[in-house]
LOFIMI-198490 format. One line per 8 residues: number of its first residue (from 1); their letters; for each residue x, y, z of N, C-alpha, C, O, CB. Coordinates in Angstrom, 2 decimals. Atoms other than C-alpha are relative to their C-alpha. Glycine has a CB too. Layout:
<sites>
NUM> A> X,Y,Z,X,Y,Z,X,Y,Z,X,Y,Z,X,Y,Z; ...
</sites>
This chain:
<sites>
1> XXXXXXXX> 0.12,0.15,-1.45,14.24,-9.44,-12.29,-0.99,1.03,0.51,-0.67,2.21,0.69,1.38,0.14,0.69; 0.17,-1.25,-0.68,11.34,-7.86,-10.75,0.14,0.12,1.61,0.37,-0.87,2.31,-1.30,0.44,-0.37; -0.41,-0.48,-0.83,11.70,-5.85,-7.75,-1.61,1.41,0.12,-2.06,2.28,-0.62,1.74,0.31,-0.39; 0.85,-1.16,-0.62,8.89,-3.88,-5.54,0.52,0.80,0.90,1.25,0.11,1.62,-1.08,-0.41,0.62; -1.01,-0.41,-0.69,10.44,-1.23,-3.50,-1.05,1.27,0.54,-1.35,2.32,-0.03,1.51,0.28,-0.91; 0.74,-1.09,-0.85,8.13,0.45,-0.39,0.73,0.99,-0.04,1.74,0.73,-0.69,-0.30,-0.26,1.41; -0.30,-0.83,-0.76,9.14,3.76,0.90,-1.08,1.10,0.45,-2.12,1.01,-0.20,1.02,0.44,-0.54; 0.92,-0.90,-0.80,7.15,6.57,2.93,-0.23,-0.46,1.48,-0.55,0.32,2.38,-1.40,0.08,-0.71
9> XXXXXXXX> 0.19,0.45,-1.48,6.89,4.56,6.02,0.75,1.06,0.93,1.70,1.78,0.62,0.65,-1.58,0.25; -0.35,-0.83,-1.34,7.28,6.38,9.55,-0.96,0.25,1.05,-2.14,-0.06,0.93,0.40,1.30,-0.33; 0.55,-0.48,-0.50,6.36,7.78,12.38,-1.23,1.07,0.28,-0.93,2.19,-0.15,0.60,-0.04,0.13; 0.70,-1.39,0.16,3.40,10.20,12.97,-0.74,-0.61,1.35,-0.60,-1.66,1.97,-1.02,0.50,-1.66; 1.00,-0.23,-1.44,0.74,11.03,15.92,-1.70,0.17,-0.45,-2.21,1.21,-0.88,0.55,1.72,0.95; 1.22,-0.01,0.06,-2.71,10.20,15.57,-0.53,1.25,-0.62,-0.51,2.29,0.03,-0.46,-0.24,1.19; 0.56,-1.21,0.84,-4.33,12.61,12.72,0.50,0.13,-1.00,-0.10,0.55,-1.99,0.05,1.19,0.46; -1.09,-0.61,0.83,-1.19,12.93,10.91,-0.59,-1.02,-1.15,-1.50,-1.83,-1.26,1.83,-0.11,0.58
17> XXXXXXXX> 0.67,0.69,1.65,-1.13,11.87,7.16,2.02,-0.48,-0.37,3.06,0.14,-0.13,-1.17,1.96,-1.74; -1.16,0.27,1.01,1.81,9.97,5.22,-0.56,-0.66,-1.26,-1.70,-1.10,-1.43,1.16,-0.97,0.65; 0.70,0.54,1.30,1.98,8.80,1.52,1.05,-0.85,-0.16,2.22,-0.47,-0.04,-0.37,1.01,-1.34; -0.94,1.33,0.40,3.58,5.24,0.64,0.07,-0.10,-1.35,-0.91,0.02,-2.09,-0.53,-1.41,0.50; -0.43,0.15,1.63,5.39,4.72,-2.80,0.24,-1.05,0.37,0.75,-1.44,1.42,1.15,0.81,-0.89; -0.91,1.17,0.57,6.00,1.70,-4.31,0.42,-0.37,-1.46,-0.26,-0.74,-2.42,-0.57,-1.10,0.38; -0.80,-0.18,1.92,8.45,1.70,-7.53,0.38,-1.43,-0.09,1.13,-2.06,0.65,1.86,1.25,-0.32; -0.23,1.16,0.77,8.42,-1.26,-9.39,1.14,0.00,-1.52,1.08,0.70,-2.53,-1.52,-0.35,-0.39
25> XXXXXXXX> -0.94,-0.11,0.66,11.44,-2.20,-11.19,0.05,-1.55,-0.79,-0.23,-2.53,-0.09,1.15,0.48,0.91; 0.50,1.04,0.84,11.32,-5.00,-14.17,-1.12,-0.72,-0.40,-1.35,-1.88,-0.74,0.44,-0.64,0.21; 1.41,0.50,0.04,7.97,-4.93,-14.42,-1.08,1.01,-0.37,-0.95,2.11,0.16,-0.35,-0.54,1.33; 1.05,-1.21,-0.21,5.23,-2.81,-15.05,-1.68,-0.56,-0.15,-2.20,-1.36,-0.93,0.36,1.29,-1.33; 1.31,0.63,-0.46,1.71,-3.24,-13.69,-1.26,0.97,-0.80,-2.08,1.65,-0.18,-0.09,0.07,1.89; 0.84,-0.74,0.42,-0.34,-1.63,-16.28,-0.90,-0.87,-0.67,-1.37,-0.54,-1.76,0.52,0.99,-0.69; 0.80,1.45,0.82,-2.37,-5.12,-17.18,-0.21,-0.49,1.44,-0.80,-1.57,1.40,1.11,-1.34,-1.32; 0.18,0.73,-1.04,-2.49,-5.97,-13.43,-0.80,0.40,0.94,-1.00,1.58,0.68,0.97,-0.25,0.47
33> XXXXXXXX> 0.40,-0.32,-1.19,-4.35,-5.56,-10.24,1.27,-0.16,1.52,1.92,-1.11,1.94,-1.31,-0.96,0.06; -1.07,0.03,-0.76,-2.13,-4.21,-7.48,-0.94,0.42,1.03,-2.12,0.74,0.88,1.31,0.82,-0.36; 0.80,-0.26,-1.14,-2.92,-3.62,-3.87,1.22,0.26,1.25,2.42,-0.02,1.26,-1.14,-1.40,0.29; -0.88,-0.14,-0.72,-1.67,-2.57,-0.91,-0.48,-1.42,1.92,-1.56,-1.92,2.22,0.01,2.03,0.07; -0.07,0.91,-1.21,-1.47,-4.95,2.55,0.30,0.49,1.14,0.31,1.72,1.07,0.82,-0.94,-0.11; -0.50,-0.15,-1.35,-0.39,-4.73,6.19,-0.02,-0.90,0.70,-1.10,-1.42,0.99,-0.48,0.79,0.63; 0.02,0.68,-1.53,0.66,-6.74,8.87,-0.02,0.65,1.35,0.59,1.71,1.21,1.12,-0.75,0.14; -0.01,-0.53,-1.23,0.28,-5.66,12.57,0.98,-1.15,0.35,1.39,-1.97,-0.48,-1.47,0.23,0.83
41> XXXXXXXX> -0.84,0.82,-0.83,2.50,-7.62,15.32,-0.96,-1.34,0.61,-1.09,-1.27,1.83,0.63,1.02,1.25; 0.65,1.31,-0.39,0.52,-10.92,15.97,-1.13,-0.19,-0.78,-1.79,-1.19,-0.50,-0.39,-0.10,1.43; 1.33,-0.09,1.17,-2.36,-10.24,13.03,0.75,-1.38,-1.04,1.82,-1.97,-1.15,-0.17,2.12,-1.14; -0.31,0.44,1.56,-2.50,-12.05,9.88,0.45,1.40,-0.98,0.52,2.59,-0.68,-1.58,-0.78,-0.72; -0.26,-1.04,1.59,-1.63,-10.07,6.48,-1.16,0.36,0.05,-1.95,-0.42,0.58,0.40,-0.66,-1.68; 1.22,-0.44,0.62,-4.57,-7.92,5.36,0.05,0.74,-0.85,0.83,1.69,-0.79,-0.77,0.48,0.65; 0.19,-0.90,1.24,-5.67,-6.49,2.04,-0.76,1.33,1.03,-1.75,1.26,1.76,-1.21,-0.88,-1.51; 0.50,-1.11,0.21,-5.93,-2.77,2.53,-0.78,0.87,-1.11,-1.70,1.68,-0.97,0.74,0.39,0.22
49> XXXXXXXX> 0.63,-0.44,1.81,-6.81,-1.80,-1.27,0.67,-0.06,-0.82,1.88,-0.25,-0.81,-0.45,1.29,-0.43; -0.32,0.80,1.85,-6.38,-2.52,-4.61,-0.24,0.99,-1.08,-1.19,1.75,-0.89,-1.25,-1.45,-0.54; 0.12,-0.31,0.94,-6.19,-1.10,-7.54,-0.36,-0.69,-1.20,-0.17,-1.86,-0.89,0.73,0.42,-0.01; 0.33,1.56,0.54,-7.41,-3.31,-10.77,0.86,0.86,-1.40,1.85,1.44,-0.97,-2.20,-0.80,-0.16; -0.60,0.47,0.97,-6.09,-2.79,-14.32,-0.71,1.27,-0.67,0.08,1.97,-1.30,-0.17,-1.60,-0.44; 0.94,-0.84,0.47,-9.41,-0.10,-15.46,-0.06,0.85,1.30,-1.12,1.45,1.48,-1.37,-0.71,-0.53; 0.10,-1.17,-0.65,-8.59,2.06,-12.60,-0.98,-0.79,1.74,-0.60,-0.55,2.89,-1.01,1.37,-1.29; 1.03,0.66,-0.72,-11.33,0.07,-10.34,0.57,0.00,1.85,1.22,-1.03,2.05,-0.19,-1.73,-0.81
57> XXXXXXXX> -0.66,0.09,-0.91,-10.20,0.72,-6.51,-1.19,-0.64,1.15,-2.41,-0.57,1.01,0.75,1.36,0.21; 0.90,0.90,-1.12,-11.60,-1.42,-3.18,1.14,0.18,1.08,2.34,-0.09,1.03,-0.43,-1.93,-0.44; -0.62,-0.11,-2.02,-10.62,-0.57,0.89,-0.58,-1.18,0.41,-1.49,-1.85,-0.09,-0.75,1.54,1.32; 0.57,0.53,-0.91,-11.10,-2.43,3.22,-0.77,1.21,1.18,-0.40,2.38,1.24,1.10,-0.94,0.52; 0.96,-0.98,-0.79,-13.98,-0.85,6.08,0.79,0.67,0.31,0.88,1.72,-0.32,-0.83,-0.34,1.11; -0.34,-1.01,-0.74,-11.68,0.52,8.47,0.78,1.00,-0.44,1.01,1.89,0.38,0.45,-0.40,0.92; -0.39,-0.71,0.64,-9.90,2.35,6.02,-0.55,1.33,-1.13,0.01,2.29,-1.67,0.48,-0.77,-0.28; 0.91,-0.56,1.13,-12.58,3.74,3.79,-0.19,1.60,0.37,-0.52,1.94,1.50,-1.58,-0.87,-0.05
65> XXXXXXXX> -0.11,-1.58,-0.55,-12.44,7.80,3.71,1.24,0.27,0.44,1.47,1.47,0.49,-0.93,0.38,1.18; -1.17,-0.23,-0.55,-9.46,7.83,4.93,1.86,0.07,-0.67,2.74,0.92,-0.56,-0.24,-0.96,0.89; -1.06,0.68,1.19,-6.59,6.00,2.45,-0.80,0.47,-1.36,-2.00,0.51,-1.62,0.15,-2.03,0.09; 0.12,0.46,1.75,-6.20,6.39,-1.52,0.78,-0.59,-0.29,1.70,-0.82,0.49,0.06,0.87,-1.09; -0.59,1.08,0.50,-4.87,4.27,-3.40,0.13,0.71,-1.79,-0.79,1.32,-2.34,-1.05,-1.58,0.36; -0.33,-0.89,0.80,-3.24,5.62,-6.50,1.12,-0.63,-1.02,1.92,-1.28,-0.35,0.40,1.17,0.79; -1.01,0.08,0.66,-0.80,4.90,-9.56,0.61,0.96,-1.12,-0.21,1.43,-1.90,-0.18,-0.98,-0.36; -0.71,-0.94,1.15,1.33,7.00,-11.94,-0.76,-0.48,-1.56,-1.60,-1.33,-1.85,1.99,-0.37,-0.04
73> XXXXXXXX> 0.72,0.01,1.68,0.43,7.27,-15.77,0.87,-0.89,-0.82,0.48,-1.50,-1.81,-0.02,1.67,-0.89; -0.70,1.27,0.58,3.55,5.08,-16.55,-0.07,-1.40,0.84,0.56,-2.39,0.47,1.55,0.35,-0.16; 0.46,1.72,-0.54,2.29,1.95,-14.13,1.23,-0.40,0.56,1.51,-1.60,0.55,-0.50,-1.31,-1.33; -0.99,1.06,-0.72,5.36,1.37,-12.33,0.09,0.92,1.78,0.90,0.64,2.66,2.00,-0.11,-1.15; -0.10,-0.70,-1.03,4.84,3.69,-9.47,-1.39,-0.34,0.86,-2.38,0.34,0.57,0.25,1.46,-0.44; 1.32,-0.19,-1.04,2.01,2.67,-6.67,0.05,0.56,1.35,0.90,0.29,2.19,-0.58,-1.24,0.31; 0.34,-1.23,-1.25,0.83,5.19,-3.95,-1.16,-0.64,0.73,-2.06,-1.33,0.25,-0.55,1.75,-0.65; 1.02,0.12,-1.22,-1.14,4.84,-0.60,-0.07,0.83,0.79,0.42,0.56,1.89,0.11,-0.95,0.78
81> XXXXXXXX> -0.11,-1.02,-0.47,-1.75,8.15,0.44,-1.31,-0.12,1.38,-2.53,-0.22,1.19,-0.07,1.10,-1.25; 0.20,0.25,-1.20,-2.73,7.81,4.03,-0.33,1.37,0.92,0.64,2.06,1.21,1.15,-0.76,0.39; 0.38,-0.92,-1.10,-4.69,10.50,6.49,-0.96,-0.42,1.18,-1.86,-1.26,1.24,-0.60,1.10,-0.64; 0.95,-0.05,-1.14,-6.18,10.86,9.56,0.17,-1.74,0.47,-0.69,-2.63,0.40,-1.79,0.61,-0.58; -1.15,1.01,-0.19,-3.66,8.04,10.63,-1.22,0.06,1.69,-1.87,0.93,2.26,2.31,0.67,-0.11; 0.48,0.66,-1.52,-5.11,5.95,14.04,1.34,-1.06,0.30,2.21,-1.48,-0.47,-1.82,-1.08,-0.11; -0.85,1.15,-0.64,-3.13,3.53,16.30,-0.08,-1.22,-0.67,0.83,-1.97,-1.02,-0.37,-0.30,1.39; 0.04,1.74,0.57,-4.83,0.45,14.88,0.50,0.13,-1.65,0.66,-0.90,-2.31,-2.00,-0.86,0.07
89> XXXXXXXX> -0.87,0.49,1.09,-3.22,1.54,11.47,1.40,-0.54,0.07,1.87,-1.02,-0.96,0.10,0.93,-0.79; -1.21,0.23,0.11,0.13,0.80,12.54,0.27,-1.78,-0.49,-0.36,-2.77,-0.10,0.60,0.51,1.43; -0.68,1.01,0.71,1.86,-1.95,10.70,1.00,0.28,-0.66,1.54,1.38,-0.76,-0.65,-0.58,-0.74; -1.15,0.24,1.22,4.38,-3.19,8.20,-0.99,0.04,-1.76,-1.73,-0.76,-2.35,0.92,-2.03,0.38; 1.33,0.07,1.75,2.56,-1.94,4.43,0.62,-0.82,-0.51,1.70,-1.06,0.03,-0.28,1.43,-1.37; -0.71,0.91,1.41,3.60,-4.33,1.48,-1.02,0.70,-1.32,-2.21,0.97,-1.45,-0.32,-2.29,0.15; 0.95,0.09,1.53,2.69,-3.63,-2.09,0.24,-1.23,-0.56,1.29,-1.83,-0.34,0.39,1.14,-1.26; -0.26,1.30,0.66,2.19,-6.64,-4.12,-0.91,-0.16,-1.18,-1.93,0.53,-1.20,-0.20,-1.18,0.97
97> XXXXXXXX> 0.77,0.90,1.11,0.72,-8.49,-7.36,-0.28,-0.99,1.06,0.67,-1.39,1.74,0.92,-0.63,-1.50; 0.06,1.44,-0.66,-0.97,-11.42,-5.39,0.16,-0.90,-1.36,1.13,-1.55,-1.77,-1.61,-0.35,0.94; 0.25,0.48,1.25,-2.03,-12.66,-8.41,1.40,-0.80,-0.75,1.34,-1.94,-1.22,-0.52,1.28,-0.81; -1.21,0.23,0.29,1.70,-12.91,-9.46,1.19,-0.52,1.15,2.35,-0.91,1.07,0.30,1.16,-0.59; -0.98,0.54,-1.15,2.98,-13.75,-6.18,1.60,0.94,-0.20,2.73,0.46,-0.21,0.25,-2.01,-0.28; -1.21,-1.15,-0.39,5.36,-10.08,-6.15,-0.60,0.65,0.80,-1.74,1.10,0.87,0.62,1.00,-1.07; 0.82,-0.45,-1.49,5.59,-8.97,-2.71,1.58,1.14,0.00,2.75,0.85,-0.25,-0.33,-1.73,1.82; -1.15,-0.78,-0.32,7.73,-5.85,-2.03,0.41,-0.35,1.65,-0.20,-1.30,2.15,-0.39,1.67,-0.29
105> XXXXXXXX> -0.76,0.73,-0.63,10.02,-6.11,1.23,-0.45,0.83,1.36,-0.04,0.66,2.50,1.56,-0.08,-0.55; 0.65,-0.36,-1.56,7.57,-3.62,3.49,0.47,1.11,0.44,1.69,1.24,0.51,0.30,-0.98,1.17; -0.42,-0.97,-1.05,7.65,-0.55,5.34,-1.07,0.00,0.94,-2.19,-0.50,0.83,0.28,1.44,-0.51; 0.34,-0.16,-1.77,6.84,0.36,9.12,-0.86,1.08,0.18,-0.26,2.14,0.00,1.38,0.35,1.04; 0.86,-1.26,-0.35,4.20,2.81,9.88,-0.54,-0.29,1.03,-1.04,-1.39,1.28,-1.01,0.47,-0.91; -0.01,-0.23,-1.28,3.72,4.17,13.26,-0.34,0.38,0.36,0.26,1.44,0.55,0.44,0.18,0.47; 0.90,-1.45,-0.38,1.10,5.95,14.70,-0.31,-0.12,1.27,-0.92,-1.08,1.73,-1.44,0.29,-0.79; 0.29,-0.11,-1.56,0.85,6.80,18.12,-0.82,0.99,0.59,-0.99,1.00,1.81,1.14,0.18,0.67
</sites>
C-alpha cells in the first residue's frame, strides 16, 4: 500500500521560509520522477518542481531562486524547502508520482 504523507505546511509572513517533507511509505522513488504541486483557491493544480530519477530538477518561473527541491539518500523522503515566501505562494502543496498517479493528501501554506 503506498502512502505519500505532506508535512511542514503553515503559516508565515511574507519573507519567511518553511521546508515541506514528504515520506513515502510502500514505495520508494529512487527509479522515479517526483515533483511537487499546488493548488490555490479557484486555480487549477500546478507543477512547482520536479525532481527526475539522475537528480535532474525543473521550477516553475515564479518560483525559480527561491524553492529547492530535494530528496534523502534512501528515496523515500521528498523536500521543498521554501524561502522568501510571497502571498501568491499560498496554497495546498501535494507531492506526487504523476507518472504513477500517487498523490499525497496536501498541506496548507500561508503567507500573508
Amino acid at each position: 500500500h503506498v502512502q505519500l504523507v505532506e508535512s511542514g505546511g503553515g503559516s508565515v509572513q511574507a519573507g519567511g521560509s518553511l521546508k515541506l517533507s514528504c515520506a513515502a511509505s510502500g514505495y520508494n522513488f529512487r527509479n522515479c520522477q517526483m515533483g511537487w504541486y499546488r493548488q490555490a483557491p479557484g486555480n487549477e493544480r500546478e507543477m512547482v518542481s520536479t525532481i527526475s530519477k539522475d537528480g535532474t530538477t525543473t521550477y516553475t518561473d515564479s518560483v525559480k531562486g527561491r524553492f529547492t527541491i530535494s530528496q534523502d539518500n534512501t528515496k523515500v523522503t521528498l523536500y521543498l524547502n521554501m524561502t522568501s515566501l510571497k502571498s501568491e505562494d499560498t496554497a495546498v502543496y501535494y507531492c506526487a508520482n504523476v507518472g504513477l498517479g500517487y498523490w499525497g493528501q496536501g498541506t496548507q501554506v500561508t503567507v500573508s
